[in-house]
C-alpha positions, -999 to 999 in steps of 0.1 A, spaced: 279 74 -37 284 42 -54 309 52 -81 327 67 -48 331 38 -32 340 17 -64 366 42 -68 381 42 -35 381 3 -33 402 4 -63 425 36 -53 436 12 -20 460 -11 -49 481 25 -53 489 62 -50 489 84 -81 488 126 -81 465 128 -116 470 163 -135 437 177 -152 452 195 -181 434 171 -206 412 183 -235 377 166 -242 368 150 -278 335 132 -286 334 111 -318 302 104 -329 298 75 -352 273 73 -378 261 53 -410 251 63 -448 217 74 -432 234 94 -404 225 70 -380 239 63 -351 264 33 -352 265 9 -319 293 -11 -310 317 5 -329 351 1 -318 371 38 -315 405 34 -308 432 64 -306 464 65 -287 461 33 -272 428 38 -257 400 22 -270 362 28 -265 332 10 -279 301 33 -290 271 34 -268 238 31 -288 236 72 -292 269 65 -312 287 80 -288 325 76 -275 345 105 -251 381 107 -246 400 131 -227 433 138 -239 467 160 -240 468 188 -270 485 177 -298 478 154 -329 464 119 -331 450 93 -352 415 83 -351 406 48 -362 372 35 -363 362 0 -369 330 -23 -369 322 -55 -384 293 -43 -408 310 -9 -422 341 1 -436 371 8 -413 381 44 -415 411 65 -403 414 101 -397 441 126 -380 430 151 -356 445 177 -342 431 189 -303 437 223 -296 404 228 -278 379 203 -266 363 190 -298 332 174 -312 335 152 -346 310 134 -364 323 105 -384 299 89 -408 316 49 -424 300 33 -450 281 4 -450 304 -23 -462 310 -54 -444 344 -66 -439 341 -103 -442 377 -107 -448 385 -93 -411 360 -120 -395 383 -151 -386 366 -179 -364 400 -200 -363 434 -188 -349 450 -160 -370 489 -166 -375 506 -128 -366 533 -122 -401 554 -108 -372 590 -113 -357 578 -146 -345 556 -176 -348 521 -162 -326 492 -175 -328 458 -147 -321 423 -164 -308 398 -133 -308 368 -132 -288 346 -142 -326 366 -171 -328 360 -180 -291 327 -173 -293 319 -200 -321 339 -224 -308 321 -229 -279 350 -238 -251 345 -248 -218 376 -245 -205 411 -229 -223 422 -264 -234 398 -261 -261 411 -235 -274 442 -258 -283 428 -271 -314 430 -241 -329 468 -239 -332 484 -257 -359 487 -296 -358 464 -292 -326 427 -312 -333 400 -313 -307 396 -334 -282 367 -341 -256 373 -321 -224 386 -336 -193 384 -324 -156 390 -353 -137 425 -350 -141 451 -320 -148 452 -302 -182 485 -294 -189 497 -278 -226 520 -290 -248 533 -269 -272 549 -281 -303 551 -317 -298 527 -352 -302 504 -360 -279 511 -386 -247 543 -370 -235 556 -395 -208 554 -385 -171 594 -378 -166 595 -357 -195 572 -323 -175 602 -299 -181 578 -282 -215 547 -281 -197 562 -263 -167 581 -240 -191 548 -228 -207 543 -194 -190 506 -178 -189 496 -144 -184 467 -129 -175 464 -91 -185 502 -88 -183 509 -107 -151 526 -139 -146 504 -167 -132 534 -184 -112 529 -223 -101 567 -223 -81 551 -222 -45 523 -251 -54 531 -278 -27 497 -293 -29 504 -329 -31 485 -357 -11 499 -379 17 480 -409 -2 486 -403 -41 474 -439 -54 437 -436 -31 404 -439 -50 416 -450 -85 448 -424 -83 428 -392 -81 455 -376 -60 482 -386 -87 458 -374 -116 452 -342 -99 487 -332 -90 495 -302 -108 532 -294 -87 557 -301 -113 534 -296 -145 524 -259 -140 490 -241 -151 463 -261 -150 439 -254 -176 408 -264 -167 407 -237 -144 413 -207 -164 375 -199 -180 373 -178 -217 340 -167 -211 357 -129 -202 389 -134 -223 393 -110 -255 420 -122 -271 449 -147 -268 486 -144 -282 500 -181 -278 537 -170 -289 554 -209 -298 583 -186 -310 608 -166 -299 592 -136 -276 614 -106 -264 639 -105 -238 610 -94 -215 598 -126 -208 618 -152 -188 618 -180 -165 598 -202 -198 611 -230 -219 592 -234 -243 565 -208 -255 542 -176 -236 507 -172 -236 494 -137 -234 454 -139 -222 437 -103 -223 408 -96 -209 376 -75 -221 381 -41 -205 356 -9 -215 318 -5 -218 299 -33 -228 266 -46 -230 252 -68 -202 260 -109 -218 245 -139 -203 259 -173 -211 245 -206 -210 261 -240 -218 257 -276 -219 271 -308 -228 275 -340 -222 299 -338 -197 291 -302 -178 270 -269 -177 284 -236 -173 272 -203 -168 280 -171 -172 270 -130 -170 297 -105 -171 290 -64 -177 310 -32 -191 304 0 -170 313 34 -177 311 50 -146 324 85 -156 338 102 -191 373 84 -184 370 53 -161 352 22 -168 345 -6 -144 336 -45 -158 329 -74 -139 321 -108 -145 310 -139 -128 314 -178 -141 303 -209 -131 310 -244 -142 295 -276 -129 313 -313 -143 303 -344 -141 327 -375 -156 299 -397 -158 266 -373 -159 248 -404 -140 277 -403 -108 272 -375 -86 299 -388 -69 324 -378 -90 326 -336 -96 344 -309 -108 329 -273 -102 350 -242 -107 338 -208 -102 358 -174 -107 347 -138 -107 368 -107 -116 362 -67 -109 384 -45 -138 388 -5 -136 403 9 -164 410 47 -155 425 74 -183 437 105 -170 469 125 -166 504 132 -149 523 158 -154 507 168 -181 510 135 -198 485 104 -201 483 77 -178 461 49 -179 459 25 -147 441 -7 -146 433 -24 -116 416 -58 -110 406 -79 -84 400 -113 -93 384 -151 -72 383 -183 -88 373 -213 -71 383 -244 -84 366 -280 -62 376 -317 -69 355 -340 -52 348 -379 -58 332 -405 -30 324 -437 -31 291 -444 -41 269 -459 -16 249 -478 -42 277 -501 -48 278 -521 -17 315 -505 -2 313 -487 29 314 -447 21 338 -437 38 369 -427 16 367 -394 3 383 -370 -21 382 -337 -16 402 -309 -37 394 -269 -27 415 -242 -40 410 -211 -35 426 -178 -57 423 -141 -49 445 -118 -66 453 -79 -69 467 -67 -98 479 -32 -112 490 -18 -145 503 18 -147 510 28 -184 523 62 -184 530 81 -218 553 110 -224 564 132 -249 578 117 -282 610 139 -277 622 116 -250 646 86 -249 620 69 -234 584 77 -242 562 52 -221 567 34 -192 546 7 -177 549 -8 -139 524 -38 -133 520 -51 -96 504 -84 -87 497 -103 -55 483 -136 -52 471 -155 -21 463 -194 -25 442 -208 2 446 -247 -10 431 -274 11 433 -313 0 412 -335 31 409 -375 23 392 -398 45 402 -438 41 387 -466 59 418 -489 67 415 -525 70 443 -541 78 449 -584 71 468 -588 105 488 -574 135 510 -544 117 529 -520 139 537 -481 131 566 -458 140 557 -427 156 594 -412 161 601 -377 145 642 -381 149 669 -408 134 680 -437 156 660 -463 177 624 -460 190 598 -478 200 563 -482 180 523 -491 186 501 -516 173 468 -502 158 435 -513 158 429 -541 126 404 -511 115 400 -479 115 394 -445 95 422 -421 87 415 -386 81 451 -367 64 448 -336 46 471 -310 31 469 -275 35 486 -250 13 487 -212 11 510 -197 -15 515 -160 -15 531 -150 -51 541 -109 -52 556 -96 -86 568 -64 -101 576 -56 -136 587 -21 -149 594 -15 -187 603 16 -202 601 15 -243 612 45 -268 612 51 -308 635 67 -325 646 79 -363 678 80 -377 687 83 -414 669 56 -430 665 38 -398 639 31 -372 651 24 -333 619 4 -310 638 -2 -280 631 -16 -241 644 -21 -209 631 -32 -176 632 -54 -141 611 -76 -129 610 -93 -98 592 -126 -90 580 -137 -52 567 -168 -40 563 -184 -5 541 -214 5 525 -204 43 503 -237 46 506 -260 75 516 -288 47 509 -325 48 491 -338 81 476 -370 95 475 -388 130 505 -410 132 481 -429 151 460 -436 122 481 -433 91 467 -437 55 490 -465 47 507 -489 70 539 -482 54 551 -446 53 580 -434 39 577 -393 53 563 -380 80 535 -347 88 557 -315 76 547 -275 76 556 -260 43 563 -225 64 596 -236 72 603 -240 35 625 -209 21 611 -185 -6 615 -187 -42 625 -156 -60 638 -147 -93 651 -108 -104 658 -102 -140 669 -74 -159 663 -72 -199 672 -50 -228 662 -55 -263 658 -30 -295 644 -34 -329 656 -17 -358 636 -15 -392 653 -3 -422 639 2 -456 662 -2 -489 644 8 -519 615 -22 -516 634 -43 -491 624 -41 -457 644 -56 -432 636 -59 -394 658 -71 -366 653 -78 -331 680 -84 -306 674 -88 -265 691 -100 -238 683 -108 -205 698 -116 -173 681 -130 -143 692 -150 -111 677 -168 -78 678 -147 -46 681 -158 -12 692 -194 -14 715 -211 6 755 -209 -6 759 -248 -5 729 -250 -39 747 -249 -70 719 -225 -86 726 -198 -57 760 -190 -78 745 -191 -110 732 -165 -132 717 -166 -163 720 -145 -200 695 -157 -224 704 -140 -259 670 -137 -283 676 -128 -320 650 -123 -343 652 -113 -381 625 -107 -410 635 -101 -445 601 -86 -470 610 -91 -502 595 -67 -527 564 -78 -544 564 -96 -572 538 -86 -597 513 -120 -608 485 -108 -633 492 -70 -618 486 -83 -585 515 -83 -553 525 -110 -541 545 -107 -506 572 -125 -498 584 -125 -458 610 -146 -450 616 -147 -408 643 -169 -389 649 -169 -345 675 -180 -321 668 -180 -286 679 -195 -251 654 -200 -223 660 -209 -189 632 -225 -167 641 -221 -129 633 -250 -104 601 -252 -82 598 -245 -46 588 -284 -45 622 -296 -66 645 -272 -46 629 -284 -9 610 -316 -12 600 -337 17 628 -356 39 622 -395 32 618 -421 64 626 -460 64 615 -476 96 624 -512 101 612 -530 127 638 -547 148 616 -562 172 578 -569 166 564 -591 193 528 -591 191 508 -609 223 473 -620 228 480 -596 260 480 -561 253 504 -556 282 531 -576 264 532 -557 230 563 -548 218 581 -531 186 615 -518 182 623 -497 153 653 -478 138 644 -453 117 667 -435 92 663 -404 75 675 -385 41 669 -349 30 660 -352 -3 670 -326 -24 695 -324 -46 716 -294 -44 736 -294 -77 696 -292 -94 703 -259 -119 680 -245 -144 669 -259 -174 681 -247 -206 658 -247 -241 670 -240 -271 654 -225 -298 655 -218 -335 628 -215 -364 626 -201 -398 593 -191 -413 579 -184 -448 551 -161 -454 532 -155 -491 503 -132 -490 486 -131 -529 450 -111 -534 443 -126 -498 453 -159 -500 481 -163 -471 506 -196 -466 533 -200 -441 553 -228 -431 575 -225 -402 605 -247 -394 613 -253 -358 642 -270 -339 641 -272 -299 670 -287 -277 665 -292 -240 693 -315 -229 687 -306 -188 652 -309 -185 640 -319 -146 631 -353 -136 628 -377 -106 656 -404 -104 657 -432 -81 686 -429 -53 699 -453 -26 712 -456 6 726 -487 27 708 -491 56 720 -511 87 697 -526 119 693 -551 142 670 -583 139 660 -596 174 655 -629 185 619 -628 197 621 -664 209 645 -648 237 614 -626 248 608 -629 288 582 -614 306 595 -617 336 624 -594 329 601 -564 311 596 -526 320 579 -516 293 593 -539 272 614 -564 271 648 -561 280 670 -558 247 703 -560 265 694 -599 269 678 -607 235 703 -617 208 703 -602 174 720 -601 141 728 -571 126 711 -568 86 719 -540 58 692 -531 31 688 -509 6 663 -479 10 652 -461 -20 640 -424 -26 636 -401 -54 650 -369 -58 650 -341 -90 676 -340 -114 688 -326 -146 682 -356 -164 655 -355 -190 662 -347 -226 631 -334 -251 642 -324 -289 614 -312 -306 617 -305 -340 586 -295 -368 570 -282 -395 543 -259 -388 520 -248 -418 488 -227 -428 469 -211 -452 434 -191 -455 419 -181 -485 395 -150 -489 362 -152 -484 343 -162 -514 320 -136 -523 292 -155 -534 282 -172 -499 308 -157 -477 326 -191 -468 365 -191 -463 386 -221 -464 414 -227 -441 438 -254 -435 467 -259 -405 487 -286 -396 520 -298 -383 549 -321 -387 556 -333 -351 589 -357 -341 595 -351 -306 628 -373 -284 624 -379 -248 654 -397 -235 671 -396 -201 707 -379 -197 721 -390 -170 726 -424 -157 700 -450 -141 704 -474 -115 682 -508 -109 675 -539 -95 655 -566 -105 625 -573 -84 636 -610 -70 645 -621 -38 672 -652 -41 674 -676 -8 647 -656 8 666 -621 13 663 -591 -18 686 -587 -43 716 -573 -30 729 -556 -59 723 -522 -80 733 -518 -114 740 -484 -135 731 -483 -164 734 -461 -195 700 -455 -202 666 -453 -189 637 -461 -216 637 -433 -243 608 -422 -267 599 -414 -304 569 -395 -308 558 -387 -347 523 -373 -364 512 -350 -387 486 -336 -380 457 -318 -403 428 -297 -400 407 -283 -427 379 -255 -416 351 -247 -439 330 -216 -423 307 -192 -438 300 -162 -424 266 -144 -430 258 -114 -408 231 -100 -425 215 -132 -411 230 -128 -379 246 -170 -388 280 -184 -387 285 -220 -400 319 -241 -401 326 -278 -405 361 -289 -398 373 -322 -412 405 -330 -395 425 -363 -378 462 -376 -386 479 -387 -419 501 -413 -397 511 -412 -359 542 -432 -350 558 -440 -318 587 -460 -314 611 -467 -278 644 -469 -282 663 -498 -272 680 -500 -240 712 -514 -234 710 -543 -214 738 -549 -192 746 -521 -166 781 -497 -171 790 -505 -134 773 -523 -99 776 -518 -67 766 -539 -34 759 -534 0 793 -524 3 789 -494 -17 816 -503 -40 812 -494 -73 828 -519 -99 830 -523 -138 805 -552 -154 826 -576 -172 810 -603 -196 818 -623 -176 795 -612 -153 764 -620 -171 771 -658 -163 776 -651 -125 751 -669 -98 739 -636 -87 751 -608 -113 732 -627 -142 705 -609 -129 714 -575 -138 713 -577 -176 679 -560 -183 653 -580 -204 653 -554 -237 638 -577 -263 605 -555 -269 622 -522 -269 625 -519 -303 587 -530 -309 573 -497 -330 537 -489 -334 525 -471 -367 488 -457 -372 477 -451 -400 454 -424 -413 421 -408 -391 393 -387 -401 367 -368 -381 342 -343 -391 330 -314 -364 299 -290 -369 295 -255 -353 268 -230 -360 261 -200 -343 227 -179 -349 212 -145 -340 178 -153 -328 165 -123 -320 186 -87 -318 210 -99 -285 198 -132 -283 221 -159 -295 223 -196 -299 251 -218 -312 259 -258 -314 283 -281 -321 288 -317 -330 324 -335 -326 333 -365 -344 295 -361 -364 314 -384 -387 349 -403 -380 371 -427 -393 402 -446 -381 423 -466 -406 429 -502 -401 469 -507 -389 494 -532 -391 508 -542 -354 531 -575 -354 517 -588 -385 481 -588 -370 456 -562 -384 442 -539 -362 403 -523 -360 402 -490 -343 366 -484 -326 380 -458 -296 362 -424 -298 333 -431 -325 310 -419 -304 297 -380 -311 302 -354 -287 276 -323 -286 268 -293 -271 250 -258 -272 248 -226 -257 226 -194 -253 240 -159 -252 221 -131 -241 234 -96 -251 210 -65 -235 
């Protein structure tokens, strides 16, 4: 009755008519002694099965032929071709061999069309993450780093550390996907009415324009991870700079329990692989991490939880296979910090951060005869619901009499005085909804000498934000100054993106020279927009070329050595966000009379309040260019490549200050009299003189510029036979530009005779950025499974790390007043009373800093205890060492980060 109702819950995601013309074959797995083998992994025809401990794994499949393959980390791989007439029973005997060379515990560079990193579950498993930013260190040039959950983790492919906050456009452009489904950040609106309260936690925590957070994606149930830094296919859009492909453990496995702990949190874990009948298998999972910043302030906390129900379910249509996988998915992710009463303050303010994901995903793979154009077709269907909720509580203590607005609408209006103290409760609620669909067909085909792999598809992208928004009593505001208002993100339009994509690669063989070539293109545009945004017109082709030459082996001491020489173009375009399309409309509220009186009764404030929608409506995509060529040299198992890479975003998105000339009155409160009042005075009798100021907002535009370029390298060597220990070295070459694109206006922050500065210069150029490392890491790990150990030390660090600002020009191109008349600065401005004052102070822009060498030594070691019982530790920084640097002619001690960071874990396999 159970597996019924499992079953059904997972038949409500679709409706699929399942043919039973499918023939049974059991492969039984044995060793030299006819044993039976556990664990072993049997793979055929895309479906792939681990043994249970009778040796035992069923398929049901179509007549015809197939290959077998049969894997398993202590025997011999072996490959057979069988061809099902009838339902059949094999027995399959692999010889005890173990293939050490097939064990990585580091990232494993792909020799494919393009530069893709692969993290498997062993290397996972002795790293020992806590969250998927660890696995970051992995790649090349990256080196690890403690974790960090008080504040977002966003990636950064390709490029140095300590990218500055205008420069977001490559984090955004970073797309993840989970099990072959986009997780899409466009309808995240979860931003706080207070950024800068306790110590900036809000700010810190504010993921909108930065994308995935990756604290909140756990690795405890991941299988494998392709981080493509490359050039993928034309399938994958709306991404600037690089995919990452997460897949998740699907098919019987053995009950695992996981327990970890470190200095900064403890994390749990149990997770379980069903197989609930011959052809469907259910796995679930459940993780749990608790973080403290400081382990001695409960005050301060991170805790995320997620859980995930997988069906895999193999079966037939129309006399063909079909496999559909269906998941349900909850993660929980909670930000808290308070003040803590032990420190004398009041605890009142209050932090809290709760979001909230559940998520329903299908994948229908559907297989059909080789004869056709197209012989499989895949359809995968998501739906996401976000319940966010952000609540802050802030005790308010104001120095005097301040009066607040309380007018919704443009023009004049009267105000309130609040109490000198008080406690204002704001929060933010958010509720995105995202909906995809994504439908690929793929075919092979022969001809001559040559081999067609070709695909086309759609996919459609939906996102809507249904939260009330940002809220808080006007009464009791979180500041005394606000420049918006409460707002429901409902009335904000949706976001959605359709694409369509074709791409084929053809491999041709000459004599020894192999030669493989992929070319894609894909088109994709934003629906449902209004006509006056620029981006509503606009569509977008993004060309992707890939080619690989294999040159044939050269002979060294009657040994091969492989040659593959790859080089990529491609164009990416990275769409807006819900927030950068429709951001909140800004307010300015001055006061034009404030007459506060010892007598309630005769209380009085006069505002007019102005207001600006925000957006910017000529805000387009941004556009990354990319091209790389790589070098690959494989000799008796020794592998090296080196990849070249050169990235140019010119448009990436960024917040630019924008003004507008404001005027009001300023009333005479001298002229104040009571006898002539009705609810207030009687303006008509008080003089005034009528001001202009300047009021500033922000808005998005196309004006960030990041050029990456590189040299990525790596090589392994095989596994020396004696004690089983493999040596492999990564590293990059990193010089990344961040400058601005478009011009920047400014004023100095003076006031001359009493009033601001009345003027606004435009200047050429906003601070710009040189970022430079290279980057090392060497990895020492031995590998012994006959004693169930695994043991690596890593010494890695920099060779140099460089950062440099470019100097600014410091007189503006043009000015303007509160006349909004824009004229040319001449030199002889710089001598004039006021104008003087425009010419930026750039003497320390040129100022570079140079560090010299670091080196840190890490320790991991993971041991079978007893048969499913496992424990593994690790030491960071068990030894480090930070160069002495020159800075201005003064020598410089490093002592930052000497202190060791350890962990361990248990892992219980029954």
């Amino acid at each position: 009755m159970k597996k019924y109702i499992l079953h059904l819950l997972f038949s409500f995601f679709s409706l699929s008519v399942f043919g039973q013309n499918t023939l049974r074959l059991e492969v039984n797995v044995l060793d030299g002694k006819k044993s039976a083998v556990e664990d072993a992994t049997v793979s055929i025809h895309q479906k792939t099965f681990v043994t249970n401990s009778s040796g035992l794994s069923i398929f049901n499949l179509a007549p015809g032929t197939y290959t077998l393959q049969i894997t398993h980390p202590n025997y011999q791989e072996k490959q057979i071709s069988v061809h099902l007439t009838k339902n059949t029973q094999l027995d399959i005997q692999l010889q005890s061999e173990t293939k050490l060379e097939e064990v990585f515990i580091t990232a494993k560079e792909k020799k494919g069309l393009t530069s893709t990193s692969v993290i498997d579950r062993k290397a996972m498993e002795h790293l020992q993450p806590s969250s998927f930013t660890d696995l970051l260190e992995l790649l090349p040039g990256g080196l690890s780093r403690d974790p960090d959950f008080t504040s977002v983790n966003r990636i950064a492919l390709r490029e140095s550390a300590g990218a500055p906050s205008d420069y977001i456009t490559s984090a955004l452009g970073t797309q993840f996907m989970m099990d072959d489904h986009i997780l899409n950040s466009n309808a995240n609106l979860l931003t706080s009415s207070d950024p800068r309260h306790l110590s900036e936690r809000p700010l810190n925590l504010n993921s909108t324009r930065t994308g995935v957070d990756m604290r909140t994606i756990s690795t405890n149930d991941i299988e494998r991870v392709e981080i493509i830094r490359g050039i993928p296919t034309a399938a994958y859009g709306d991404l600037t700079s690089g995919l990452i492909k997460i897949e998740r453990k699907v098919g019987l496995t053995p009950f695992q329990a996981r327990f970890k702990t470190d200095g900064f949190s403890k994390q749990y874990y149990v997770g379980k692989g069903f197989s609930m009948t011959e052809n469907w298998q259910l796995n679930a999972n459940l993780d749990l991490l608790d973080s403290k910043n400081d382990p001695t302030d409960s005050y301060d906390n991170y805790r995320r939880m997620t859980g995930s129900v997988r069906s895999r379910l193999l079966t037939s249509l129309w006399n063909s296979p079909l496999e559909w996988r269906s998941t349900i998915d909850l993660a929980s992710n909670i930000d808290t910090k308070e003040i803590d009463p032990d420190t004398g303050v009041t605890a009142i303010d209050q932090y809290k951060n709760t979001s909230l994901r559940i998520s329903f995903t299908n994948n229908f793979a559907y297989t059909l005869n080789q004869n056709n154009f197209f012989n499989r077709i895949v359809l995968n269907t998501a739906i996401r619901q976000g319940f966010d909720q952000l609540k802050q509580s802030k005790l308010i203590n104001l120095s005097g009499p301040r009066s607040l607005p309380l007018s919704f609408e443009a023009g004049e209006n009267t105000g309130f005085y609040p109490t000198l103290r008080y406690i204002s409760d704001f929060s933010t609620d958010s509720n995105p909804i995202d909906l995809s669909a994504a439908l690929q067909a793929t075919g092979k085909k022969k001809s001559g000498g040559f081999q067609f792999q070709y695909e086309a598809g759609l996919d459609f992208r939906y996102s809507k934000n249904r939260g009330n928004g940002m809220q808080w009593d006007l009464a009791t505001p979180p500041n005394s100054v606000m420049g918006s208002r409460p707002r429901t993100f409902d009335d904000i339009p949706a976001w959605q993106n359709a694409a369509a994509f074709v791409g084929n690669e053809l491999n041709y063989q000459l004599g020894q020279h192999r030669f493989n070539l992929y070319t894609g293109l894909r088109l994709s545009k934003l629906l449902g927009l209004d006509p006056s945004y620029k981006i509503s017109g606009e569509s977008y082709l993004e060309p992707r070329v890939n080619f690989q030459y294999q040159l044939p082996d050269i002979m060294l001491k009657e040994k091969p050595l492989a040659i593959d020489l790859t080089v990529g173009y491609g164009e990416f375009y990275k769409t807006p966000t819900m927030g950068m399309l429709f951001p909140n409309q800004k307010y300015w509220d001055y006061a034009q009379l404030n007459y506060f009186h010892n007598d309630e009764n005769y209380r009085y404030v006069n505002f007019m309040t102005y207001i600006e929608n925000t957006e910017n409506k000529d805000l387009t995509a941004a556009k990354n260019s990319k091209k790389e060529i790589r070098l690959n040299l494989s000799y008796r198992r020794h592998n090296l490549f080196v990849t070249y890479f050169n990235e140019i975003l010119n448009n990436g998105f960024r917040s630019t200050l924008q003004t507008r000339v404001h005027e009001f009155k300023q009333y005479d409160a001298a002229y104040v009299n009571h006898d002539d009042w009705n609810n207030g005075p009687n303006l008509a009798n008080i003089p005034y003189t009528l001001k202009k100021e300047f009021g500033t907002y922000s808005t998005t535009e196309n004006g960030s510029a990041t050029l990456k370029n590189g040299v990525e390298f790596g090589y392994s060597s095989p596994r020396l036979k004696v004690i089983n220990t493999r040596f492999t070295l990564t590293g990059a070459w990193f010089r990344t530009e961040y400058r601005n694109t478009v011009p920047v206006i400014e004023s100095p922050a003076i006031s001359l005779g009493g009033q601001n500065f009345p003027y606004y210069g435009i200047y050429k150029n906003d601070q710009g950025y040189i970022n430079e490392s290279m980057n090392y890491n060497l990895m020492i790990d031995t590998y012994l499974p006959q004693l169930g150990l695994t043991v690596s030390a890593s010494v890695q660090g920099n060779l140099y790390d460089y950062k440099k600002s470019d100097q600014r020009v410091p007189e503006p191109e043009q000015y303007y007043g509160l006349d909004n008349v824009i004229h040319d600065f001449q030199p002889s401005d710089a001598q004039d009373a006021y104008l003087q004052w425009l010419v930026r102070g750039v003497s320390s822009d040129h100022i570079s800093r140079r560090l010299t060498h670091t080196v840190q030594a890490n320790l991991k070691v993971t041991k079978v205890i007893y048969r499913g019982i496992r424990s593994s530790m690790f030491v960071n920084r068990i030894f480090n060492y930070q160069h002495p640097y020159t800075f201005l002619g003064n020598r410089i001690y490093r002592k930052v980060g000497n202190t060791p960071y350890f962990g361990m874990e248990l892992t219980y396999n029954f």
